[in-house]
PDB file with SEQRES, HELIX, SHEET and CRYST1 records, atoms N, CA, C and O in Angstrom:
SEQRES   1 A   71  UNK UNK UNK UNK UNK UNK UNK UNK UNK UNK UNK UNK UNK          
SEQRES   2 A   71  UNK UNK UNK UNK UNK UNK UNK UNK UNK UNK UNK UNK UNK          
SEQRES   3 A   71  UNK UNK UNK UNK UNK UNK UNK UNK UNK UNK UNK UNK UNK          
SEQRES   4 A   71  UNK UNK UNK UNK UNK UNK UNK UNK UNK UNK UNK UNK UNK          
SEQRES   5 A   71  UNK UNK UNK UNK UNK UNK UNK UNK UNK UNK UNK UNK UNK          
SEQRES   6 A   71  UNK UNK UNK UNK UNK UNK                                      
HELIX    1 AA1 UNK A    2  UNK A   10  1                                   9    
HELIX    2 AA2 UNK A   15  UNK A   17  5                                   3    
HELIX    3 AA3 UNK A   19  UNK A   36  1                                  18    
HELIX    4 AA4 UNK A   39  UNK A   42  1                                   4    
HELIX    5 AA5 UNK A   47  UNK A   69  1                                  23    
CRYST1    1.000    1.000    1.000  90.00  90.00  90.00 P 1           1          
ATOM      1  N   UNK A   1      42.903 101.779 158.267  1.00  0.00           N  
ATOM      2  CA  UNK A   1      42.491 101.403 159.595  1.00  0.00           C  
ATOM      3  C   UNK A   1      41.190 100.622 159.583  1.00  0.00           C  
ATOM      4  O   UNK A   1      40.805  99.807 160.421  1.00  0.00           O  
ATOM      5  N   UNK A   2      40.600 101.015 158.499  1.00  0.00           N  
ATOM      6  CA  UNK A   2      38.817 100.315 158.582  1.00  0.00           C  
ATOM      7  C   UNK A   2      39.092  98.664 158.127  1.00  0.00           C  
ATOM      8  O   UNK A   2      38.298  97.750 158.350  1.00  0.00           O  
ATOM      9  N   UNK A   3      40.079  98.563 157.611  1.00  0.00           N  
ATOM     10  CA  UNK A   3      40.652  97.173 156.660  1.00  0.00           C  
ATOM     11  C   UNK A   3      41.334  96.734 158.003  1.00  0.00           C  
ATOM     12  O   UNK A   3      40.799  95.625 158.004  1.00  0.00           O  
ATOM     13  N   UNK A   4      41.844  96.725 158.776  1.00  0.00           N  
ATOM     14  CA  UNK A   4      42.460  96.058 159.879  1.00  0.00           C  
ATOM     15  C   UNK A   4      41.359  95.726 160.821  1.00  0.00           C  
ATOM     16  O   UNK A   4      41.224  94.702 161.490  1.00  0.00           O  
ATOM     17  N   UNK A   5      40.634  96.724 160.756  1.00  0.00           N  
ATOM     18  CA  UNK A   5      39.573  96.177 162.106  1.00  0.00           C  
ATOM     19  C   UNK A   5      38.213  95.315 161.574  1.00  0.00           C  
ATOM     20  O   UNK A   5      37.523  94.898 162.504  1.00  0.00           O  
ATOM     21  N   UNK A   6      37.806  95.039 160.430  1.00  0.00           N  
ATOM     22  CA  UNK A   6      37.354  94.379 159.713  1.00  0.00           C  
ATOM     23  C   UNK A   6      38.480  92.643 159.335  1.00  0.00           C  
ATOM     24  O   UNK A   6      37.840  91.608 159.149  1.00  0.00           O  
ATOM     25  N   UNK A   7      39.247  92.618 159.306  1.00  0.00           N  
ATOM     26  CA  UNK A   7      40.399  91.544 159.701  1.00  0.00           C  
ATOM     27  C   UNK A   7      40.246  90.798 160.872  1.00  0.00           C  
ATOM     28  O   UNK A   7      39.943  89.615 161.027  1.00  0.00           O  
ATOM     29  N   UNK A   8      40.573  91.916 161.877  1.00  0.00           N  
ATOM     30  CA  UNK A   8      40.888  91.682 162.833  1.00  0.00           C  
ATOM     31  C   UNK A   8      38.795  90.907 163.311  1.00  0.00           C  
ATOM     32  O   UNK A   8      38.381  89.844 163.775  1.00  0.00           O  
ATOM     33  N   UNK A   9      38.551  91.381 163.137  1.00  0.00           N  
ATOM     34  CA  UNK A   9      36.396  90.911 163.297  1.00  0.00           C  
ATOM     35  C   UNK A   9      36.433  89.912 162.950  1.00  0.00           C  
ATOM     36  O   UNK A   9      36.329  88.997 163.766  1.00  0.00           O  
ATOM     37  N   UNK A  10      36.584  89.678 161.709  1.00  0.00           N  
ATOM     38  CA  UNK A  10      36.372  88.477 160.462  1.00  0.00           C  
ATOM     39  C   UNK A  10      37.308  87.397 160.975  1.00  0.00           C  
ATOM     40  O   UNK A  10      36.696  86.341 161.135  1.00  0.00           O  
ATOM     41  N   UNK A  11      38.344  87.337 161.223  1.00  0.00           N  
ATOM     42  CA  UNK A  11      39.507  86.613 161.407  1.00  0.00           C  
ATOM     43  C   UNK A  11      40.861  86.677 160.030  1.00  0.00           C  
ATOM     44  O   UNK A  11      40.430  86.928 158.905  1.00  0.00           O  
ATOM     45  N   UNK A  12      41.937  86.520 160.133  1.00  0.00           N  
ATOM     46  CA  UNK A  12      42.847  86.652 159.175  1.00  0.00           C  
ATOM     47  C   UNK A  12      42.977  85.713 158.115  1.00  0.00           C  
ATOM     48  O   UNK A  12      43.725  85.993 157.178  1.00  0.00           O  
ATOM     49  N   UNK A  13      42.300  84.542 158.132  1.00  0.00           N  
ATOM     50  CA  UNK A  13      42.094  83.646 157.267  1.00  0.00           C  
ATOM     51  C   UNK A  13      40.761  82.927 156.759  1.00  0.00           C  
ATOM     52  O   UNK A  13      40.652  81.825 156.220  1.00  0.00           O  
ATOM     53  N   UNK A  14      39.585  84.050 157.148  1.00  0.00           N  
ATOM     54  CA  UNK A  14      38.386  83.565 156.991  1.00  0.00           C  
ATOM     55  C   UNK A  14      38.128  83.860 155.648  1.00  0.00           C  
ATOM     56  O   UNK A  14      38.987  84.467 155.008  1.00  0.00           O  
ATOM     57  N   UNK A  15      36.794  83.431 154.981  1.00  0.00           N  
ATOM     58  CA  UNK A  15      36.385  83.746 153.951  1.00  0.00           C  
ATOM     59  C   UNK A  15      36.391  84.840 153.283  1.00  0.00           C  
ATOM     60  O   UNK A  15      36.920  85.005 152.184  1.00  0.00           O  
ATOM     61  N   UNK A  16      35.467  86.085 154.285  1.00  0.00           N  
ATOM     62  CA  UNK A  16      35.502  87.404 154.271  1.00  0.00           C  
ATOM     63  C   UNK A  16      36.858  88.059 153.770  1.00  0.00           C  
ATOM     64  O   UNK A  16      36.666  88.898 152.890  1.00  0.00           O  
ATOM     65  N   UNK A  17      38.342  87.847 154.173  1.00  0.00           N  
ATOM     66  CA  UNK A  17      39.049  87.875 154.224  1.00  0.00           C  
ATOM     67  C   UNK A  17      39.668  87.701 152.661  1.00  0.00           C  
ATOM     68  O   UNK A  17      40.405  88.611 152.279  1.00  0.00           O  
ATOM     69  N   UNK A  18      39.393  86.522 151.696  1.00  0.00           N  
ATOM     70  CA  UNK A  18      40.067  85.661 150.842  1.00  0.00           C  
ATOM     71  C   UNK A  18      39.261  86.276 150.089  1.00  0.00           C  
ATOM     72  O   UNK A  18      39.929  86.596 149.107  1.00  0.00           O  
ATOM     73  N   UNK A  19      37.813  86.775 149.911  1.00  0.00           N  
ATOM     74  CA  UNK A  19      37.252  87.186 148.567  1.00  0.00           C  
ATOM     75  C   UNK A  19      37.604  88.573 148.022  1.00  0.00           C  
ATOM     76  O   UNK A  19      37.203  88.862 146.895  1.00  0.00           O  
ATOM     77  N   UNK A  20      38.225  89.336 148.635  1.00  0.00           N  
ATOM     78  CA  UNK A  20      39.427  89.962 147.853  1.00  0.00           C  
ATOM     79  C   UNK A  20      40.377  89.708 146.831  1.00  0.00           C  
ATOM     80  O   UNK A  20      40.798  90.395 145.901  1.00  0.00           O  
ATOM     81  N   UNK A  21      40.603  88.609 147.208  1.00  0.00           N  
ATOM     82  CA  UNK A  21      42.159  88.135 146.320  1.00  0.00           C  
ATOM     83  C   UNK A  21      41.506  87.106 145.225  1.00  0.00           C  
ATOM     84  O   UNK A  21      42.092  86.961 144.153  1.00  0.00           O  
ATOM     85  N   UNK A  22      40.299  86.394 145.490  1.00  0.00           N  
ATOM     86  CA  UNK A  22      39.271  85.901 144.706  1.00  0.00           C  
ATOM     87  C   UNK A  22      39.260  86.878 143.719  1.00  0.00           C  
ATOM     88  O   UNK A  22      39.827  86.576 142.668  1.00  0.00           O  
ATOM     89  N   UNK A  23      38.829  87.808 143.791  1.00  0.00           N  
ATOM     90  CA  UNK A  23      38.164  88.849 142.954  1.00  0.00           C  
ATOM     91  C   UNK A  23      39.279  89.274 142.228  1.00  0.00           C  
ATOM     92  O   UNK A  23      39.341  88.930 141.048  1.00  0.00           O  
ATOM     93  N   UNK A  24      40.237  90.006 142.741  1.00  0.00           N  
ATOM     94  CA  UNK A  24      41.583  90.205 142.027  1.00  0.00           C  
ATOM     95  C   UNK A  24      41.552  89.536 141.152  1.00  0.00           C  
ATOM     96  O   UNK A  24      41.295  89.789 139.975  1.00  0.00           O  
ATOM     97  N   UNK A  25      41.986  88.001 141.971  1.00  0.00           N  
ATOM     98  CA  UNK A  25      42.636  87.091 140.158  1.00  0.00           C  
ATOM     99  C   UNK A  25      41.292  86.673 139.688  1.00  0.00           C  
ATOM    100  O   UNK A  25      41.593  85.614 139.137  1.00  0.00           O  
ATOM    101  N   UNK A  26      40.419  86.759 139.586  1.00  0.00           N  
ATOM    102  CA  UNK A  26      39.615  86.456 138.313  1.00  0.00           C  
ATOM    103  C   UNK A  26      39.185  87.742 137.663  1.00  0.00           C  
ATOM    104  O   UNK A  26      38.687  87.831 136.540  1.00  0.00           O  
ATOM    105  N   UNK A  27      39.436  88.739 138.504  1.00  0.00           N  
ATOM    106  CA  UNK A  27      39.041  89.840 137.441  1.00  0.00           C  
ATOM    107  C   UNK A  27      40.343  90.343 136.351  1.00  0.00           C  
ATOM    108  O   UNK A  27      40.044  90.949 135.322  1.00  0.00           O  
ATOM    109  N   UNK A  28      41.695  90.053 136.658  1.00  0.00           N  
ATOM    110  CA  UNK A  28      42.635  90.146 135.889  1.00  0.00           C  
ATOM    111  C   UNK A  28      43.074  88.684 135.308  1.00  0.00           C  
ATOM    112  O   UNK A  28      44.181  88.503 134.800  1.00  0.00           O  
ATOM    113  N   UNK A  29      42.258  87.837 135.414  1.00  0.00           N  
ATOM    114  CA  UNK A  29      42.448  86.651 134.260  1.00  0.00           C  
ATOM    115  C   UNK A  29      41.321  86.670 133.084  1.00  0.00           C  
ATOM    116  O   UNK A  29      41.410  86.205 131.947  1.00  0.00           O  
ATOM    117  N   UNK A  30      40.156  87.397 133.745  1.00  0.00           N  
ATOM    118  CA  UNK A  30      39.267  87.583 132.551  1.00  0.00           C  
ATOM    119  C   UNK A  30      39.653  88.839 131.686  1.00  0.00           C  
ATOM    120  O   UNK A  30      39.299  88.691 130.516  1.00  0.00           O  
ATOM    121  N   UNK A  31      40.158  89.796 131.890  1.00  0.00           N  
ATOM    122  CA  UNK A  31      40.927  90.611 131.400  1.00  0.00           C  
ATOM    123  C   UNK A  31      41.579  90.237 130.741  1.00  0.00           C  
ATOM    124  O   UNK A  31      41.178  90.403 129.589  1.00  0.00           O  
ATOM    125  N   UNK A  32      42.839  89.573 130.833  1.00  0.00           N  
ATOM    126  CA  UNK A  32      43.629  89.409 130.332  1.00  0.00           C  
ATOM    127  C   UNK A  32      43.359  87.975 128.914  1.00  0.00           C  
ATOM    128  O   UNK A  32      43.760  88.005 127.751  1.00  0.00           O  
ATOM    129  N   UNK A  33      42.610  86.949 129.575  1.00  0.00           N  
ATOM    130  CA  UNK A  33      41.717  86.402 128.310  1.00  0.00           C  
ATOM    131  C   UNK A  33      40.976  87.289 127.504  1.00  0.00           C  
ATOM    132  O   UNK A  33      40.862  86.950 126.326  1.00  0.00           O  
ATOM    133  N   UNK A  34      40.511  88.212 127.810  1.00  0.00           N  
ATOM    134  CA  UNK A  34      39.658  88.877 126.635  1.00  0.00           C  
ATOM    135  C   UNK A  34      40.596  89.655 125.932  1.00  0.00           C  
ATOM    136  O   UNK A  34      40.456  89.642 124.709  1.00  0.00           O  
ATOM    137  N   UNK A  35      41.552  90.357 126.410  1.00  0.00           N  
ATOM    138  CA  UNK A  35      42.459  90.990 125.207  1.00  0.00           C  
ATOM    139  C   UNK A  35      43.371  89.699 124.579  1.00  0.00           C  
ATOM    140  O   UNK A  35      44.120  90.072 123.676  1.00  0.00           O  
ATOM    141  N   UNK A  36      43.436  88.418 124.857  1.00  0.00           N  
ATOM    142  CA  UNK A  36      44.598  87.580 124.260  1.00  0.00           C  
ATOM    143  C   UNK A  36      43.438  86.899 123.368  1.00  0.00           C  
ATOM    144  O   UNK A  36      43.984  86.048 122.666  1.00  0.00           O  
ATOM    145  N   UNK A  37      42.187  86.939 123.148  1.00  0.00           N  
ATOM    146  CA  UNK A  37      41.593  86.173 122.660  1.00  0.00           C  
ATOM    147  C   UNK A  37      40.964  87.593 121.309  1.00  0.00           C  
ATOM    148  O   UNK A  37      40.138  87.561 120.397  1.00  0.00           O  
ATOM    149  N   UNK A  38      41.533  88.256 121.645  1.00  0.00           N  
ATOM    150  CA  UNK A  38      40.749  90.007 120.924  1.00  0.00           C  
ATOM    151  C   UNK A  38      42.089  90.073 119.931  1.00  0.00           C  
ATOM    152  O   UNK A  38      42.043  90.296 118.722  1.00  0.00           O  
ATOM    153  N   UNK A  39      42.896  89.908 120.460  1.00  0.00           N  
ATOM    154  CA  UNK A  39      44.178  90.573 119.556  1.00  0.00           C  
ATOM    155  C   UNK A  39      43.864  89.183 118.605  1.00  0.00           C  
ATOM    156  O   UNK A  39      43.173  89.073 117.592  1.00  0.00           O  
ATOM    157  N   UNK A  40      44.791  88.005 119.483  1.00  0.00           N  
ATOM    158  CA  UNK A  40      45.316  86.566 118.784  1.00  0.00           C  
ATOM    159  C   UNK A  40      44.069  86.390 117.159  1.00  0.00           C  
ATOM    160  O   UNK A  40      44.334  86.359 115.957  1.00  0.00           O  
ATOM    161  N   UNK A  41      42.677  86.309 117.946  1.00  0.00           N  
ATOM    162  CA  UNK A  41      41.870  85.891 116.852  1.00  0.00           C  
ATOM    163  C   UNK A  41      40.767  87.186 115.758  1.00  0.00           C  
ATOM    164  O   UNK A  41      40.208  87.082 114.666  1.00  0.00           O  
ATOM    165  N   UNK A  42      40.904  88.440 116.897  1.00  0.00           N  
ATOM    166  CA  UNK A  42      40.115  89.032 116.037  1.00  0.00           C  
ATOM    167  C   UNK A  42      41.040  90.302 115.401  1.00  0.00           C  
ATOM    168  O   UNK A  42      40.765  91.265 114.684  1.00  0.00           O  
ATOM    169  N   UNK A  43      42.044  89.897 115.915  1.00  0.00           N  
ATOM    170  CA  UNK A  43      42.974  91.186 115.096  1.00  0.00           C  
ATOM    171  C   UNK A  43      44.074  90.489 114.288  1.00  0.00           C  
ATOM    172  O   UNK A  43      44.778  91.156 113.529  1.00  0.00           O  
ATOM    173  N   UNK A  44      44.246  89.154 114.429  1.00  0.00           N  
ATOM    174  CA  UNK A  44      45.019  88.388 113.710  1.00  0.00           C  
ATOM    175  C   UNK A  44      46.695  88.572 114.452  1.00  0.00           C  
ATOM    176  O   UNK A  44      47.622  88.331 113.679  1.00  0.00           O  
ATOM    177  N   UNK A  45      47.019  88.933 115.720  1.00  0.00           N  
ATOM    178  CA  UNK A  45      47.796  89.253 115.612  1.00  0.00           C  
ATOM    179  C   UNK A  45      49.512  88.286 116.247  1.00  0.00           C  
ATOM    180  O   UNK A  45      49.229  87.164 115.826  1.00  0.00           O  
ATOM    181  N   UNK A  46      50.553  88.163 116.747  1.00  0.00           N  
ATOM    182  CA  UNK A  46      51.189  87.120 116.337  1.00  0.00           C  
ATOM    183  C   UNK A  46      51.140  86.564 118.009  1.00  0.00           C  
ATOM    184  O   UNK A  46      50.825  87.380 118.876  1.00  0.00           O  
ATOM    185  N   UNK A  47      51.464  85.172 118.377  1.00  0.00           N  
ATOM    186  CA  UNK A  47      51.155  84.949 119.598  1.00  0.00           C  
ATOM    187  C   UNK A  47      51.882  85.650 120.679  1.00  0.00           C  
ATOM    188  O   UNK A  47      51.322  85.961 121.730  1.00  0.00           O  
ATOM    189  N   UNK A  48      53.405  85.959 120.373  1.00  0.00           N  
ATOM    190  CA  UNK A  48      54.200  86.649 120.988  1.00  0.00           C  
ATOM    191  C   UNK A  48      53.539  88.550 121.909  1.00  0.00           C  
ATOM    192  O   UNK A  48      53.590  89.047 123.034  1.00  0.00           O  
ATOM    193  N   UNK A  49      53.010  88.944 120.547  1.00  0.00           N  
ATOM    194  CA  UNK A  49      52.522  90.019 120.927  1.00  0.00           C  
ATOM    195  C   UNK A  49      50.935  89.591 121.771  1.00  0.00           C  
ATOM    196  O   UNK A  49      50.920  90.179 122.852  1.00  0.00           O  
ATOM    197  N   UNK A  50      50.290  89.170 121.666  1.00  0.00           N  
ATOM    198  CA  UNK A  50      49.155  89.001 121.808  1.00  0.00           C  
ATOM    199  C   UNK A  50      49.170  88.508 123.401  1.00  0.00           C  
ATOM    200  O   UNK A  50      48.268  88.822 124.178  1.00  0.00           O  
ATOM    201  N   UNK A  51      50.457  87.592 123.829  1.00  0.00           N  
ATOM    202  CA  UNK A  51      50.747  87.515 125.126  1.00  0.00           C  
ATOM    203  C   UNK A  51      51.283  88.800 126.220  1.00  0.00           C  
ATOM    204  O   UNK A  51      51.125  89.084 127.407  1.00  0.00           O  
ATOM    205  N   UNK A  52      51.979  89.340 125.073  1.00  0.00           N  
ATOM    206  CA  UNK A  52      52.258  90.622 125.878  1.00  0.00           C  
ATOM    207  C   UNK A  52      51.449  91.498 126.058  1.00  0.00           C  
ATOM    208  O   UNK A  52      51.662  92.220 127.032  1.00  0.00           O  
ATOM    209  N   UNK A  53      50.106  91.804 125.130  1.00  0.00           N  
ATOM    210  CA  UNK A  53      49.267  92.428 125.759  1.00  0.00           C  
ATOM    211  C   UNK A  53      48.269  91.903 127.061  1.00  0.00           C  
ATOM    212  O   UNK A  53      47.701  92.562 127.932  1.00  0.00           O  
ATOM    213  N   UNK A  54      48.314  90.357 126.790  1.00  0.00           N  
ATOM    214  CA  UNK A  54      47.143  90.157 127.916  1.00  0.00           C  
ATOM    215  C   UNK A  54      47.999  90.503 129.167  1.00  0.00           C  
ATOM    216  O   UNK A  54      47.566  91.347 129.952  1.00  0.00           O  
ATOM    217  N   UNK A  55      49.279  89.851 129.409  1.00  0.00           N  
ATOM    218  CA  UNK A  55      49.915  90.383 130.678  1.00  0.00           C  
ATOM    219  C   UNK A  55      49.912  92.018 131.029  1.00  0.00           C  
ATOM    220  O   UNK A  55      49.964  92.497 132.162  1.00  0.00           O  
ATOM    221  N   UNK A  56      49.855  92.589 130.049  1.00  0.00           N  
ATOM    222  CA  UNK A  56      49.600  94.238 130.581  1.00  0.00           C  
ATOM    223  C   UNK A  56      48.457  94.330 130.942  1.00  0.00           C  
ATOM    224  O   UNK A  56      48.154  94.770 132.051  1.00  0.00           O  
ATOM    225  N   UNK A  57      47.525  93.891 129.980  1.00  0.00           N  
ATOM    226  CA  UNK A  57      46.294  94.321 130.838  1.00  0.00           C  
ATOM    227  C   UNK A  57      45.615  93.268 131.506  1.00  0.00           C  
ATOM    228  O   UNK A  57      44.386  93.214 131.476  1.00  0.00           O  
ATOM    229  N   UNK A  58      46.453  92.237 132.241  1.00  0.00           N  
ATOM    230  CA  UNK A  58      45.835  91.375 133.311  1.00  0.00           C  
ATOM    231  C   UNK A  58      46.555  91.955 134.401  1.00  0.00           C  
ATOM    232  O   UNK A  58      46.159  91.739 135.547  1.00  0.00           O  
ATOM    233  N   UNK A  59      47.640  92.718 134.174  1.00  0.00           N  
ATOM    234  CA  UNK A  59      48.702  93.464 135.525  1.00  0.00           C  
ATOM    235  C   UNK A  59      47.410  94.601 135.855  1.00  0.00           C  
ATOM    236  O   UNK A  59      46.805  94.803 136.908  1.00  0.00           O  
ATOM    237  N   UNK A  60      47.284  95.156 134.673  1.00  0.00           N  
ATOM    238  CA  UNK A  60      46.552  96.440 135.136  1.00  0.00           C  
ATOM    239  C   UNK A  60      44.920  96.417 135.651  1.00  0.00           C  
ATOM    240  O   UNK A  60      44.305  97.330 136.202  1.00  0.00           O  
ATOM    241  N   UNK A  61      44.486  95.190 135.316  1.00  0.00           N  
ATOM    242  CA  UNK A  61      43.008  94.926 135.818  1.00  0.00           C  
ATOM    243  C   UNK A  61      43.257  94.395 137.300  1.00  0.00           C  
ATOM    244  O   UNK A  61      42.418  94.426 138.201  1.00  0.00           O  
ATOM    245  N   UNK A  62      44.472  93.935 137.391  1.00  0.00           N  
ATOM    246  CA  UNK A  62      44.345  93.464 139.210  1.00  0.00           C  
ATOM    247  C   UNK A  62      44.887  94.541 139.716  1.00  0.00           C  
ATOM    248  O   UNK A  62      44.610  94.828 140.881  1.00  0.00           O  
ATOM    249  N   UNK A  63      45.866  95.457 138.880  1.00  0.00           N  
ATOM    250  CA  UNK A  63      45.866  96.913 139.872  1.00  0.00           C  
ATOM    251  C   UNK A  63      44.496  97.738 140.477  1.00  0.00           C  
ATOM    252  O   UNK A  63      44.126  98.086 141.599  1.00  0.00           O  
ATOM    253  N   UNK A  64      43.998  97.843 139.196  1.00  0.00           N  
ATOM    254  CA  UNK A  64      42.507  98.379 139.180  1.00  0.00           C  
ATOM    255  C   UNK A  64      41.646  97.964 139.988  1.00  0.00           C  
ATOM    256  O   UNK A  64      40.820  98.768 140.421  1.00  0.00           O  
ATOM    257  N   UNK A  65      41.609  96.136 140.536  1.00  0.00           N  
ATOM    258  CA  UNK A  65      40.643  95.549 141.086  1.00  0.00           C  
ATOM    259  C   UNK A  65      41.083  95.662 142.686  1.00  0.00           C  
ATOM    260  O   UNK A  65      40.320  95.879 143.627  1.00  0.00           O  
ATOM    261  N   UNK A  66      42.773  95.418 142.748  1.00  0.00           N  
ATOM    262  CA  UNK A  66      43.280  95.854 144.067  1.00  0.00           C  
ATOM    263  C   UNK A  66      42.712  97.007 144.755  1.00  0.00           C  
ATOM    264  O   UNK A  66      42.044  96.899 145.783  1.00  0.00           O  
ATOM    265  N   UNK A  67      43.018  98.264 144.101  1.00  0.00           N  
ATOM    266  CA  UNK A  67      42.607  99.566 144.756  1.00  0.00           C  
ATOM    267  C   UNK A  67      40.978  99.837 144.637  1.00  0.00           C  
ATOM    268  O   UNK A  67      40.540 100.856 145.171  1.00  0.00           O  
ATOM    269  N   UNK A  68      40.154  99.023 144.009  1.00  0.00           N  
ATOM    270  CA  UNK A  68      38.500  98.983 144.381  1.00  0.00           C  
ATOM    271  C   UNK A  68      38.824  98.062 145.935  1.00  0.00           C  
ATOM    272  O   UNK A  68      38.334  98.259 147.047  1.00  0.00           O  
ATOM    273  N   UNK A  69      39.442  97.424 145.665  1.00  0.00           N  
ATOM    274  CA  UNK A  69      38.754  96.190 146.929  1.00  0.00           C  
ATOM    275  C   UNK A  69      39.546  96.605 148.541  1.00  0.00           C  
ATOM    276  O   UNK A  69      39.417  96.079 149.646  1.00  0.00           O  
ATOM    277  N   UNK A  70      40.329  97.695 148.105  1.00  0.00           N  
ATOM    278  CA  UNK A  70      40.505  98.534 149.429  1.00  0.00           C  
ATOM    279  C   UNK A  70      39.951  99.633 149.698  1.00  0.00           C  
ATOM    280  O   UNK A  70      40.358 100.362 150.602  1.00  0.00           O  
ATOM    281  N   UNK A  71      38.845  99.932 148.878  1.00  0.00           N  
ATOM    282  CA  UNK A  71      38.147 101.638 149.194  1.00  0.00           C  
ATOM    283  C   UNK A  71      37.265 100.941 150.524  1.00  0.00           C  
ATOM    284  O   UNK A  71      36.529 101.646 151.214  1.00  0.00           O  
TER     285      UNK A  71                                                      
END                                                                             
């Protein structure tokens, strides 16, 4: 309810509004670069795998960043 009436204040397409989803995807793209750049070069490991980890943990850093940016 506090997230709707803060919307509804701000407007539905204002700034206030968008730095949520800002935050999301850059906090699960830097995530997900730092484990593809951790495995690929400092663990040697093959590109296949090394993609599949950054997508797990770029899924799970915007889960993580989602449920901060609604408390």
């Amino acid at each position: 309810m506090k997230r709707d009436r803060t919307l509804r204040a701000a407007g539905r397409w204002s700034v206030g509004a968008m730095n949520g989803w800002r935050y999301i995807g850059l906090h699960a793209a830097a995530a997900a670069a730092f484990i593809f750049l951790l495995q690929r070069y400092g663990m040697s490991a093959s590109l296949e795998s090394s993609l599949l980890w950054a997508g797990s943990f770029g899924a799970c850093a915007a889960g993580l960043a989602y449920m901060q940016s609604n408390r």
